[in-house]
C-alpha positions as CSV (number, residue, x, y, z in Angstrom):
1,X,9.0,30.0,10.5
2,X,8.7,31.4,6.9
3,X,4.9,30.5,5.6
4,X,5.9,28.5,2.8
5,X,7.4,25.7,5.3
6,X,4.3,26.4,7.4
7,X,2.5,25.3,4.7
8,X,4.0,22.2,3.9
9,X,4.3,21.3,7.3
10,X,0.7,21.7,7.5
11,X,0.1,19.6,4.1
12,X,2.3,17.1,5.2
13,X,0.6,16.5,8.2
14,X,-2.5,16.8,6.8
15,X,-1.4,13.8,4.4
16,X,-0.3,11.6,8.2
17,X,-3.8,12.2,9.5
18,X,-5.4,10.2,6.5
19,X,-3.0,7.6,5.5
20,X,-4.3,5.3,3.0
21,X,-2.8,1.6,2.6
22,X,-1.0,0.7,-1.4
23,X,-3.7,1.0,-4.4
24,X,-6.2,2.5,-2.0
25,X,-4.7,6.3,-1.9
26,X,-7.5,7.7,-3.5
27,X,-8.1,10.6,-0.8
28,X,-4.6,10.9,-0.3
29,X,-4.3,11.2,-4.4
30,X,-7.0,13.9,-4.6
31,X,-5.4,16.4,-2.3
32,X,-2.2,15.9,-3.8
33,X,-3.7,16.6,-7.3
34,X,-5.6,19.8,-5.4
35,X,-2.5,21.4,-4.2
36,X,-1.1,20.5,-7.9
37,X,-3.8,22.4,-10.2
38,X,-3.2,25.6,-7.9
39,X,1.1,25.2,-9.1
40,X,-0.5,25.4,-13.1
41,X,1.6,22.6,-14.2
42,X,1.4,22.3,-18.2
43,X,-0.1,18.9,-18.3
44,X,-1.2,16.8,-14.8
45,X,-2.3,13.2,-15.5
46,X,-4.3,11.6,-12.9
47,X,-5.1,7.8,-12.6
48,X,-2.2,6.7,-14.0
49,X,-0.9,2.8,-13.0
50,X,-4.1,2.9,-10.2
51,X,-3.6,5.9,-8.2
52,X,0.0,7.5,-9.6
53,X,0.1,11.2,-10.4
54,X,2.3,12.6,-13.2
55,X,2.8,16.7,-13.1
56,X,4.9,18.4,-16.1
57,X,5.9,21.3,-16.3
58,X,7.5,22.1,-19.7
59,X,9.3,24.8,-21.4
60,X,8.8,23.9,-24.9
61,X,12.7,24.6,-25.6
62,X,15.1,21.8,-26.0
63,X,16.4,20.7,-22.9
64,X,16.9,17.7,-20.2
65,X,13.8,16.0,-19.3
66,X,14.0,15.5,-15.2
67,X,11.4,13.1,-13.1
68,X,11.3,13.7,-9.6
69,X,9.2,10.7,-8.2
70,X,7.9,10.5,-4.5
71,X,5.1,7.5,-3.3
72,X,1.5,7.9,-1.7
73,X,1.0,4.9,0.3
74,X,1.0,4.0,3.9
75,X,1.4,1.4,5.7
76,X,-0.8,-1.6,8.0
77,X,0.5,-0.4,11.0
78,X,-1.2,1.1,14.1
79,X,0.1,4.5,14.9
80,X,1.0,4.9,18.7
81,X,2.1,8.5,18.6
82,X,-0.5,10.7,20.1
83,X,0.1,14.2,18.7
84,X,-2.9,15.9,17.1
85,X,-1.8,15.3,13.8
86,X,-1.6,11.1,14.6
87,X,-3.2,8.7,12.0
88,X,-7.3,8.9,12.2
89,X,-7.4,5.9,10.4
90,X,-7.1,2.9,12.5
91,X,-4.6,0.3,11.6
92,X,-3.0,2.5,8.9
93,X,-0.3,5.0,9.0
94,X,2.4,6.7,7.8
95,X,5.4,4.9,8.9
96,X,7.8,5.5,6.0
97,X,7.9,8.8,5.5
98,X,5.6,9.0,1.5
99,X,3.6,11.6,3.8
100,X,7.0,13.5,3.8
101,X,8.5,12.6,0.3
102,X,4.9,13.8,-1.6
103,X,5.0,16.9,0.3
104,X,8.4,17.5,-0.9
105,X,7.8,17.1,-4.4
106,X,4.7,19.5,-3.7
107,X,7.2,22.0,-2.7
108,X,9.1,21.2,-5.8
109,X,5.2,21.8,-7.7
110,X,5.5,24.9,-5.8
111,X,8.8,26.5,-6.8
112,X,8.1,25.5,-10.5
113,X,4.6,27.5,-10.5
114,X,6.2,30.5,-9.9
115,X,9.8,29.4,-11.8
116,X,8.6,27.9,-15.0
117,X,12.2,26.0,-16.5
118,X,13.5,27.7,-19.7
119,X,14.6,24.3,-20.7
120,X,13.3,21.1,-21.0
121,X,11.1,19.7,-18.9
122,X,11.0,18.9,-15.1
123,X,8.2,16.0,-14.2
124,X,6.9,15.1,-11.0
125,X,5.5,11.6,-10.4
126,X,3.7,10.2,-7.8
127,X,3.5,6.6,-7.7
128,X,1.1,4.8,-5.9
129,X,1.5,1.2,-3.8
130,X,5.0,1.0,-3.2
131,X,4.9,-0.8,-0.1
132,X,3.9,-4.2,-1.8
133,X,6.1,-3.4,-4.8
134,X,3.3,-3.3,-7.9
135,X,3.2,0.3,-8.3
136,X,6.4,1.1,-10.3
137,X,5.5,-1.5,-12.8
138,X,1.8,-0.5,-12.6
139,X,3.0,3.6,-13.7
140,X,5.6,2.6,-15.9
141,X,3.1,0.4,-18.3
142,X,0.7,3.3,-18.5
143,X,0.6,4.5,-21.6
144,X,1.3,8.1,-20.6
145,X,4.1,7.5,-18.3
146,X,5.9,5.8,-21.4
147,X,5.6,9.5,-23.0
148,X,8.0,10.9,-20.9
149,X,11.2,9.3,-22.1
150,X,13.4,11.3,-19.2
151,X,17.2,11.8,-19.5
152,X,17.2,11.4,-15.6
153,X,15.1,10.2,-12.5
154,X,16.1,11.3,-8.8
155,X,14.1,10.0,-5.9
156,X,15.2,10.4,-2.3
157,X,14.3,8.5,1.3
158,X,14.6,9.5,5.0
159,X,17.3,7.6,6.8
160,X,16.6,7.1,10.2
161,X,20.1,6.4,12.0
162,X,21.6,9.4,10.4
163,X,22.3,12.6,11.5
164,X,19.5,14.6,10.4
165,X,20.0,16.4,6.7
166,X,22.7,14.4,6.1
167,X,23.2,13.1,2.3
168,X,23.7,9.4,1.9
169,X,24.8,8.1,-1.7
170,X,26.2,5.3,-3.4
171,X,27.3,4.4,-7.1
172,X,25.4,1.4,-8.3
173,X,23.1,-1.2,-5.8
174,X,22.0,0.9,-3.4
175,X,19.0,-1.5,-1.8
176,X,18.7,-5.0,-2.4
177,X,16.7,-7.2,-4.6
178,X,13.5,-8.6,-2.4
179,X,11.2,-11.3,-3.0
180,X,8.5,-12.8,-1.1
181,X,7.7,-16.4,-1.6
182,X,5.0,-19.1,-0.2
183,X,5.3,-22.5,0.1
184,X,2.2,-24.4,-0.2
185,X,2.6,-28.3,1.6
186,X,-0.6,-30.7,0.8
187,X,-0.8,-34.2,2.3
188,X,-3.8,-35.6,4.2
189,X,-5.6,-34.9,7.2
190,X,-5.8,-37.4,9.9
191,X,-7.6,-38.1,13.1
192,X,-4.8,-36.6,15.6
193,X,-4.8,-40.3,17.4
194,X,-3.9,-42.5,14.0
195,X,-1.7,-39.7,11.9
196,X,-0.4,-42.8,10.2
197,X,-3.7,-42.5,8.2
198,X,-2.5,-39.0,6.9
199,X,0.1,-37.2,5.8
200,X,1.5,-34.2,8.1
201,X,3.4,-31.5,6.7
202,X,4.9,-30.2,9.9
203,X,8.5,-32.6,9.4
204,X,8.7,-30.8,6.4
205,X,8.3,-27.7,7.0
206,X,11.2,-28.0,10.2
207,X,13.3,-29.6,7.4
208,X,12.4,-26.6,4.6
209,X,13.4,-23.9,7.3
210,X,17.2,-25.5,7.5
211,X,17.7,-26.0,4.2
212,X,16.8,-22.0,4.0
213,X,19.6,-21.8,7.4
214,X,21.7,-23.8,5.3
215,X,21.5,-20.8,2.3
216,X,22.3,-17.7,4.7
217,X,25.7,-15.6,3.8
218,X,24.0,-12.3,5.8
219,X,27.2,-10.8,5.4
220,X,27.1,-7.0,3.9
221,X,30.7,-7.3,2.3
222,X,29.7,-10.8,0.6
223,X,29.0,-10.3,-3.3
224,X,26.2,-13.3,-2.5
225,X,25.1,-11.7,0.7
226,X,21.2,-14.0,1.2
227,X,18.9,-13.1,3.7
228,X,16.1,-15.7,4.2
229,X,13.9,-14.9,6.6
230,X,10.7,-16.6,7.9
231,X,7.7,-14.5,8.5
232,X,5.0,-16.8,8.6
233,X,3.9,-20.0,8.8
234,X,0.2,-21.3,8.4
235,X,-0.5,-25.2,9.8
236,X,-3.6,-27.0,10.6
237,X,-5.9,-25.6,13.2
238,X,-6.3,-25.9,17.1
239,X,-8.5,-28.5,16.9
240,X,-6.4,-31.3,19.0
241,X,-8.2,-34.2,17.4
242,X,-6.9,-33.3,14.1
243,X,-3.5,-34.1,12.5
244,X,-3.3,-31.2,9.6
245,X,-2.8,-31.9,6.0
246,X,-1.8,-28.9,4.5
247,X,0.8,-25.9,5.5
248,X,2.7,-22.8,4.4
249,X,5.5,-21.3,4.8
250,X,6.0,-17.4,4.0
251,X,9.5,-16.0,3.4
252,X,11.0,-13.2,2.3
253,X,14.7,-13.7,0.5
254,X,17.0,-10.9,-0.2
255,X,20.0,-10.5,-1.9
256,X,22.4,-8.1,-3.8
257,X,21.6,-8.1,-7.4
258,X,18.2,-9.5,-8.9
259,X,20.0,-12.1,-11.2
260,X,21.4,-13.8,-8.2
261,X,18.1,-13.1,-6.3
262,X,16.6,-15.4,-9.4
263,X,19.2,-18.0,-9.3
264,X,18.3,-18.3,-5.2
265,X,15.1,-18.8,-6.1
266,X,15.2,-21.6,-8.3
267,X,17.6,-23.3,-5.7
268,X,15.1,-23.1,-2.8
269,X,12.4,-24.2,-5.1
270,X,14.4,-27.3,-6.2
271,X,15.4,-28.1,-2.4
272,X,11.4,-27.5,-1.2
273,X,10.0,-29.8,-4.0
274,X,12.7,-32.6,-2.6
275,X,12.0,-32.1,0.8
276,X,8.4,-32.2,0.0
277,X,8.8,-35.4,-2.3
278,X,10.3,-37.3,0.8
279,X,7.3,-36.6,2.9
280,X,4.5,-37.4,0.3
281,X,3.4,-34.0,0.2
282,X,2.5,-32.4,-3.2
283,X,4.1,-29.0,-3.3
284,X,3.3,-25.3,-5.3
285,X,5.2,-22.1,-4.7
286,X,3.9,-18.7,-5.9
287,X,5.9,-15.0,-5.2
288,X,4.8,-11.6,-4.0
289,X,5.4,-8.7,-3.3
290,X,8.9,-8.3,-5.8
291,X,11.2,-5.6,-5.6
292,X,13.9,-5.2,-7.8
293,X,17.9,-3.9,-6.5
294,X,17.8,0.0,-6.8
295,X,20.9,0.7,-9.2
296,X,22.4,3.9,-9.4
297,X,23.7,5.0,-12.7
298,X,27.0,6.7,-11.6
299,X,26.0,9.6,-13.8
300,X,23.2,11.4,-11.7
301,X,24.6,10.1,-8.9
302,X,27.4,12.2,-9.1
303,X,25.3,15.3,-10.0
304,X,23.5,14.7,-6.2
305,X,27.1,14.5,-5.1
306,X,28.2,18.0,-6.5
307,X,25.0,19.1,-5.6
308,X,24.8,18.5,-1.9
309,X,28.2,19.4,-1.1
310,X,27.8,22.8,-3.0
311,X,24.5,23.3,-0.7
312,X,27.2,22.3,2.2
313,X,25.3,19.3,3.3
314,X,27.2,16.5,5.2
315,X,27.9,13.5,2.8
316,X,28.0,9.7,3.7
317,X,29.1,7.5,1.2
318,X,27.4,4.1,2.1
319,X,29.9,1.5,1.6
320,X,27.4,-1.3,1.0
321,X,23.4,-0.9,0.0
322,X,20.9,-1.3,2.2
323,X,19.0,-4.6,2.6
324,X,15.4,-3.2,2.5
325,X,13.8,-3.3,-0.5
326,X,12.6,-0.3,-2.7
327,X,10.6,0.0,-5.6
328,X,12.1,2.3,-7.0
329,X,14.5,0.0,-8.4
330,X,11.9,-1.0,-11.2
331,X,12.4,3.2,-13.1
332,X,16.2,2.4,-12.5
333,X,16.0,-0.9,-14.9
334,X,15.0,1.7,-17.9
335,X,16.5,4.7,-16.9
336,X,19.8,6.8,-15.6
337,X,18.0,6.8,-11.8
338,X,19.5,7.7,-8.6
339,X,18.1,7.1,-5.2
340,X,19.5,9.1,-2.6
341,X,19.1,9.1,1.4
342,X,18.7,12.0,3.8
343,X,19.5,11.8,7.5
344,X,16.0,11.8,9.5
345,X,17.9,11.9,12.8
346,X,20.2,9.4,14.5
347,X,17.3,9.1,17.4
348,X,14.6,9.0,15.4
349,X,12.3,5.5,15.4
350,X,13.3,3.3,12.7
351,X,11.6,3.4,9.1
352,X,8.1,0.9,10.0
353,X,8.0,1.2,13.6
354,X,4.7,2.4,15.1
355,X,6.4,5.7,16.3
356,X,8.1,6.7,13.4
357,X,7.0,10.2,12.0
358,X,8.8,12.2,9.5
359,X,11.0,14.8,10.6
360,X,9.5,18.0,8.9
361,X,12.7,19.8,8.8
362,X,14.0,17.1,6.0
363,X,11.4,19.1,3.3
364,X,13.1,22.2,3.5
365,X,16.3,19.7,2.9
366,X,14.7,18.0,0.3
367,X,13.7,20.7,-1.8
368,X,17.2,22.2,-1.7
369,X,18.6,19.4,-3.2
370,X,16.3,19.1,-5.7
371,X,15.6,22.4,-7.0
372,X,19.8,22.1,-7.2
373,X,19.6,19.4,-9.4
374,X,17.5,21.5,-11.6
375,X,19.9,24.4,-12.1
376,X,22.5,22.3,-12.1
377,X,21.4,20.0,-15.3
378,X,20.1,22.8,-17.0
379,X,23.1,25.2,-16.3
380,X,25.7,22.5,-16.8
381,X,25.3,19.6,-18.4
382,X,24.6,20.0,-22.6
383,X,21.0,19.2,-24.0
């Protein structure tokens, strides 16, 4: 095993042991920035959008301006792996693979310490809470993430369900637009023996649910492919003497394209404030958690294309995108972005499970593609 891999493998472990959940990756932020100051990058912001990272290394000549962006948080899941290298902090882990994208793009800090560009500039950013969708939005109103004005953004994400290494693109959406909503019900509590005296949300909420089974088209080839799907729902207390007033009702909705995601909104607001009207229940809706559909300007998309196939990787062209949600998709609503996939194993536990771990071999696959993209551009395509 070459030591450079050796290393990596070791940093990218390092990074599993001590996962840290979104806008709390300040350990996980300070070894990153560690391993960065030792790759003498030009300029290396720290801080930026909460916990984000930006690393540039820059020629001074005219050129492309690249960003290569990888995430730093973790996620609320217990780890039940027990190799040595298993989460030490309980409740948390890496179960999405940022431990594995960062150290990538540390490999990439790596190569470009000892092969400074000769044009342009290549940028590595490190964006903190993905997972609940604010970071994105967080980096890209910082004032000196605005500076970098790239030509191009590339960010990649292990597939599990794929053969390992194997490239996975697609023009245009290439995740879904996700949102999270709550339903707040009010009424009246009520002795549980005379609910006539209150007002009980839980008809309501039964009737809320349908009209959301009523809105399902979870069909992939559907231009209005909807998702809606219930994921929790708060009512009353077990105390059995009580009819409860008040309830909520947590969903996440998903769909192709964020204008239609909006439009979907609206109608399950309208429906939920009827319903709610009919049971004498006052009625407020709020959002979370937001992620916007990952579009793929067909432009870079095609340079990871020529890339990977000139590396002789496999290639998959995804016929439809991928209903998770990514936020990502906020860099690709200001700039040519391209979010690829790489095969992490057709075995391997599924992305969020609580034995899912990275496949280490995917950095060495990572780095080829992007340090291809690099010559490529800069060889290639016209300043």
């Amino acid at each position: 095993m070459p030591a450079k891999f050796k290393k990596l493998q070791k940093f990218r472990r390092k990074l599993h042991a001590h996962p840290e959940v979104s806008g709390k990756e300040f350990k996980t932020a300070r070894r990153i920035v560690k391993f960065l100051k030792a790759c003498k990058p030009t300029q290396l912001e720290t801080g930026v959008g909460g916990n984000g990272i930006i690393a540039i290394w820059d020629s001074g000549n005219t050129g492309k301006s690249l960003v290569f962006r990888a995430e730093l948080d973790a996620l609320p899941i217990s780890e039940i792996n027990e190799f040595d290298y298993a989460s030490k902090n309980k409740g948390v882990s890496h179960k999405c693979g940022h431990d594995g994208h960062s150290t990538i793009l540390c490999g990439m800090a790596e190569y470009l310490g000892h092969h400074h560009p000769e044009k342009g500039k290549i940028v590595l950013i490190f964006q903190a809470a993905e997972e609940d969708g604010t970071g994105a939005a967080l980096m890209m109103n910082d004032k000196r993430f605005q500076e970098l004005t790239p030509d191009y953004i590339f960010a990649l994400h292990n597939l599990p369900g794929y053969p390992l290494g194997e490239v996975v693109v697609k023009d245009l959406n290439f995740t879904a637009s996700v949102n999270s909503m709550i339903i707040e019900l009010n009424g009246k509590t009520a002795h549980a023996a005379e609910p006539e005296n209150g007002v009980n949300p839980a008809l309501a909420i039964a009737e809320i649910l349908q009209v959301c089974q009523a809105l399902q088209n979870n069909e992939l080839e559907k231009t209005e492919m909807v998702v809606i799907t219930p994921v929790h729902i708060k009512m009353g207390s077990p105390a059995y003497g009580v009819s409860a007033g008040s309830a909520e009702i947590h969903l996440t909705i998903r769909s192709w394209n964020d204008e239609f995601l909006r439009e979907l909104e609206k109608k399950i607001e309208t429906l939920a404030t009827q319903v709610a009207s009919g049971h004498q229940l006052s009625i407020n809706i709020r959002y979370t958690e937001t992620f916007y559909a990952n579009i793929n300007d067909p432009e870079p998309t095609s340079y990871v294309r020529l890339v990977a196939a000139s590396e002789g990787f496999s290639i998959t062209e995804r016929q439809f995108p991928f209903k998770w949600g990514e936020d990502f998709g906020v860099f690709g609503t200001h700039f040519k972005a391209c979010m690829f996939g790489l095969g992490a194993g057709v075995n391997t536990p599924a992305l969020h499970n609580p034995d899912y771990d990275f496949p280490d071999e995917l950095i060495k696959d990572g780095l080829k593609i992007f340090k291809g993209l690099i010559k490529y551009i800069s060889e290639e395509i016209p300043a």
